[in-house]
Structure formats: C-alpha cells, structure tokens
N, C-alpha and C positions, 0 to 999 in steps of 0.2 A: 585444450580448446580455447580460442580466441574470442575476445566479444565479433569481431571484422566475420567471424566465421558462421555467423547469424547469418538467415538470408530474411529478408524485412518483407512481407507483401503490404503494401498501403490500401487501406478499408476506405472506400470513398462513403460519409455518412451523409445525412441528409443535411441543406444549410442551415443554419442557427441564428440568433439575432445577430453576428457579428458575420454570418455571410457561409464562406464554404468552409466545412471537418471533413476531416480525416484521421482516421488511426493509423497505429501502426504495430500488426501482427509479426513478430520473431520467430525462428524455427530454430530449434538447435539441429546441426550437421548431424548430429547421431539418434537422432528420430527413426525410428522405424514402424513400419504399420501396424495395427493389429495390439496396442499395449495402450493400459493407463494412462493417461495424460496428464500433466501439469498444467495452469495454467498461472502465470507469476501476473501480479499485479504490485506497482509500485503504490511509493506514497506521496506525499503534497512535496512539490517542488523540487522534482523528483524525475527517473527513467531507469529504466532496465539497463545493466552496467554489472551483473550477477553471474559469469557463466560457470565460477565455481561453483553455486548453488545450480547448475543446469550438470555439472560433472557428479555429483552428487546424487540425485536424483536417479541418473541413467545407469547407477549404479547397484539401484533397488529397483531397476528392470523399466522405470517409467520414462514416457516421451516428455520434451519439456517447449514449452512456450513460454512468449511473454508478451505482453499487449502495454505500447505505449500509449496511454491515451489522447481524448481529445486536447488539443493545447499545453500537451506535455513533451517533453524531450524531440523526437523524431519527427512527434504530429502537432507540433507548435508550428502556423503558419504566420506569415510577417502580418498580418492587418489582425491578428487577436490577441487579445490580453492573455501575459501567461500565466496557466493553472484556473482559468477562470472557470465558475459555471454559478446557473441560480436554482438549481437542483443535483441531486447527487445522481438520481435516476434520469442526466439525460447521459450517463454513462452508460445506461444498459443499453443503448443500441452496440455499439462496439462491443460490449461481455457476450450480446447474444449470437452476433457475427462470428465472432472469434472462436466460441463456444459451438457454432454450428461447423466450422473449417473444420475444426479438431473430432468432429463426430465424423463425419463425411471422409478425412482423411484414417481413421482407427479404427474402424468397420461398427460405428457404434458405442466402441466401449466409453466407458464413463472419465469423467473428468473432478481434478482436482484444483477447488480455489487455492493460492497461496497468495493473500494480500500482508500489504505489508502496513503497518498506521493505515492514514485516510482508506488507503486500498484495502485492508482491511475491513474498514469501517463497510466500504462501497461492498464487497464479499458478502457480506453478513445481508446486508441489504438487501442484493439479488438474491440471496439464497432464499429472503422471503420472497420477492415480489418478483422477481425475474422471469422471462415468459420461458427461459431453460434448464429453470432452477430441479427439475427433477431429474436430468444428467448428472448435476454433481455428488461425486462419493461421499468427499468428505470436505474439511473444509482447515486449512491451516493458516494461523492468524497470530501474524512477526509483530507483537507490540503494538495493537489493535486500537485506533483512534476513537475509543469508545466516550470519551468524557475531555471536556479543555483544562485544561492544567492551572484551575486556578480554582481559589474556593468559591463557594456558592454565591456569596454575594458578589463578586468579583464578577464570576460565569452570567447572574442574570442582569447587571448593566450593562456588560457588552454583549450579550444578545441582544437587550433589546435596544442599543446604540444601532448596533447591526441593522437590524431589520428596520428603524427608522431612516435612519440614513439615509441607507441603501436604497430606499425605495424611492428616494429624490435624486438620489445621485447611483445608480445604479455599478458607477465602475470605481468607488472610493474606494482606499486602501489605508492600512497601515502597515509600517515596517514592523517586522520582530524583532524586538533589541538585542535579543542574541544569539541567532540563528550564525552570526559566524562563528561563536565558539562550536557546532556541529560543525559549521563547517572546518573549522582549524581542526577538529577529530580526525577527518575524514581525510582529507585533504595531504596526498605524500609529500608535496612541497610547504606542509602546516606541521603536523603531529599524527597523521595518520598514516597510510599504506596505497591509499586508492588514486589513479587520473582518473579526473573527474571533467566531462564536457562544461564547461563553466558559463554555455550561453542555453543548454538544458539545467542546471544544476550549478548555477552559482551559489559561493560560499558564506555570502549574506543573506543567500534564497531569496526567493520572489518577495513584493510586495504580498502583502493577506486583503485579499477585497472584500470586504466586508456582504457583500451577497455569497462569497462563499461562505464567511464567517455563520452567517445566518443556516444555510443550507444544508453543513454540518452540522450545526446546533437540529435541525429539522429530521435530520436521517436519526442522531443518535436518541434523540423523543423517541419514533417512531419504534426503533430496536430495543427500547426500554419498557414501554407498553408493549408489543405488540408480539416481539420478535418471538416464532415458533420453529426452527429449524432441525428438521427430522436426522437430516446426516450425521457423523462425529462431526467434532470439532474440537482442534488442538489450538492452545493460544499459549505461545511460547514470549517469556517476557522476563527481563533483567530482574536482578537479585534485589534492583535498588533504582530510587530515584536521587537526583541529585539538582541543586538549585546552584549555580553561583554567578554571579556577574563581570567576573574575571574568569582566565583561565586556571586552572584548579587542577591536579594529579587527575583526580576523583573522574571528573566528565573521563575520562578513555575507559573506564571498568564499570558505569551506569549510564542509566537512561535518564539523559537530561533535557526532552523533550517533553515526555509525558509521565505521567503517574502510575506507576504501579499498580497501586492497592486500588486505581480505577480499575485498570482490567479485568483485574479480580473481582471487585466487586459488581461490574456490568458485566464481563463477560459470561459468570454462569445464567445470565438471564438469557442469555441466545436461544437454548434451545436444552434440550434433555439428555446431552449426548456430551458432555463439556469435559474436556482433560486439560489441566493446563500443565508445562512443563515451565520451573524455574531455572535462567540460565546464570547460573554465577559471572560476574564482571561483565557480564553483555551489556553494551552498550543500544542507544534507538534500534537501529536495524540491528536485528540481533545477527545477521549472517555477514556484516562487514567490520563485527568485533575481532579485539587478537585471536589470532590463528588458533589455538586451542581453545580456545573460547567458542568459536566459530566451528571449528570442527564436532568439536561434542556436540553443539545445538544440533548440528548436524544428522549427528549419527543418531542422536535421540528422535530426530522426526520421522527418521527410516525405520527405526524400531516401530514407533507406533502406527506408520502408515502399515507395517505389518501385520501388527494387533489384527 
C-alpha cells in the first residue's frame, strides 16, 4: 500500500483569526465497515507519510485514518503561518469532525487515538475535554509531548518570554537549532530511509511561534493538574534520550527531541489505566526507527491493543 493510495476528504472548519481552515481527513484503501478504527494524529512540524503503520494496523483487524491538521501538511493554506495556533483545543473541531465520519461510517464502533509528540500531547487533551471523548477505546501515545526538553529553569524563562512576547507580537518565532539533525535522520537523501514532502516537513522544520510555544506549555499544565482519562493508555518511547550539537552515531538509535524520563514521569499522571512500552534504539517517532526497530514497536502495540 502506497501513501498516493489514501483518498483525502477536506473538512471545511470554521474561519480563525488568519481567515479560512481546513483539514484534512485520510482513508486507508483497505478500510472496511463495521471494525475498530484508528485514528493517527501526527506531531509539530509534521503530516501523515505512515501507511506502514496503516499495513499494520489492518493486520489486527482495525480500519485506519489520519487527520492532517489545521495549517499542517495537506491543510496548510498559502495566507497561514505554518504549524501555528494560540490554543491547542482549537484542534478539537477537526478530532471531533473526523471522530464523527469514523463513527457514522463503522456503524458506531469505537475509536482509537494514536498521536504521536505534540499529537499526542493534543490526544491526551481531547481525551479529557473533547465533546467525543467517550468514543475513544483506548489511547496510544508515540513519544508524547508531555514536558519541553529543557530543565526547569530553562522551561520557566521561556514560558514566560513566550507568553510575553507573544502577546505583543502575536506571530514571533524562533528557529530550533537543530531540528535538521532530525531532519538528516529522517531524510533518505540525509541518513535516513524516508521522502519526505519538504514544503510540509522541512528538514530544518518550521519556525516555533512562540504563542504555540505558550499554548503547549498551557495544555501540558492542564494534563498535569487535571488529566482524568478513563480508557487504557499505552505510551511507547525510546530506550534513551540523546543531546548533541553535531551529528553523532547515537541520534539514529534515540530520541533526540525529547526526554524520556519526561514521559515517564508525566505520563502515569494521565489517567489510571497507563502501560508504557520501552522500545530499544527507537528513535523520536518511534514507527519511522530502523526496520526492526519499527517492526517490534509494532507488533508490541498489536499485542496490547489485544489485552
């Protein structure tokens, strides 16, 4: 199965301060009625590019989607800043669109999040406040954007840089200084495996606009206090973080984005229902690590979807 072999429908959402959104809903070709659902959510700076992870799936019987969000990949329109938003939950119109197609076409049955980082983050989120949050079975979470990858004093200057800022200049930004070593991972013409759309998913990645910056910071408070979620929840994450400022062996066999021992330590606070699976030499997205790497994560989320 081919990514071309998606068929896209576009979610017309309501307009936003930069004017008209739109999503954009995937179908994988071998969907058929009446079964489980997947529902894949990517992460920052980011788009659906997975149909390995959709051959997988359909192999433990479930249907599979994916939802490109607002201002991302597919549903990036030329007059909006990309990746942008000054809330995380102005995402739940499109989860709950998308979330209702998938009920409407299944005769009902229930659905499963699979976010991946920030999409994660957003998962976790709806799973609290979402006006569909009681469809979802279960919930699985690729290296969950639970906490920013820096220490404490670090995390509260730039919050609160962020939230100043921004409130004066609403669309600032900063570059990540080394967002192209992910991307040289990733990247088949780099050190990775993958083509990658480079005007969705450039290798330097987005600028970071600091009202997202804030709004992340705002979701992950709120999941920290607050988060109650009933369903399971599996949160699959590398063996290992990894820091370097060059390129390094190391970055292709860890997570050089985020932090581990965050996940761990915020994600049991989710909810009462918490598994976590460690994947040896996975890298950020745990499902576009080396092939056996990537496969066992694999077959370990099949397992447990089975539990």
């Amino acid at each position: 199965m081919k990514l071309e072999d998606f068929s896209q429908q576009k979610l017309e959402m309501e307009d936003d301060y930069e004017g008209a959104v739109i999503a954009t809903l995937l179908r994988s070709p071998k969907n058929t009625s009446g079964k489980t659902s997947v529902l894949y959510i990517h992460g920052y700076s980011d788009y659906f590019f997975h149909p390995h992870v959709a051959e997988a799936l359909h192999t433990g019987g479930y249907n599979f989607y994916a939802l490109d969000l607002r201002k991302y990949g597919r549903s990036l329109l030329p007059h909006q800043h990309p990746n942008y938003c000054r809330s995380m939950k102005e995402y739940f119109e499109e989860l709950t669109a998308s979330i209702q197609i998938i009920l409407d076409e299944n005769a009902g049955e229930g659905v499963i999040l699979l976010g991946h980082s920030t999409g994660g983050l957003l998962a976790s989120l709806y799973a609290n406040d979402g006006k569909l949050r009681d469809h979802i079975e279960k919930i699985v979470l690729n290296s969950p954007f639970l906490e920013f990858n820096t220490n404490s004093f670090q995390r509260s200057f730039i919050v609160t840089f962020s939230r100043v800022f921004s409130f004066f200049f609403p669309f600032a930004s900063r570059n990540k200084p080394l967002a192209h070593l992910y991307g040289q991972s990733l990247l088949k013409s780099a050190r990775g495996e993958w083509e990658l759309n480079q005007r969705w998913k450039p290798h330097r990645g987005f600028p970071a606009y600091l009202k997202w910056v804030a709004a992340v910071f705002k979701a992950q408070e709120y999941l920290r206090r607050h988060s109650d979620i009933s369903c399971p929840i599996l949160i699959l994450h590398s063996s290992s973080s990894t820091y370097h400022r060059v390129w390094h062996h190391s970055l292709s066999s860890s997570d050089m984005v985020l932090n581990v021992e965050h996940m761990k330590e915020y994600g049991r606070k989710l909810g009462g229902k918490v598994t976590f699976i460690e994947v040896k030499n996975a890298i950020h997205d745990i499902f576009l690590s080396a092939k056996k790497v990537r496969e066992r994560a694999l077959n370990d989320l099949l397992k447990w979807l089975e539990g």
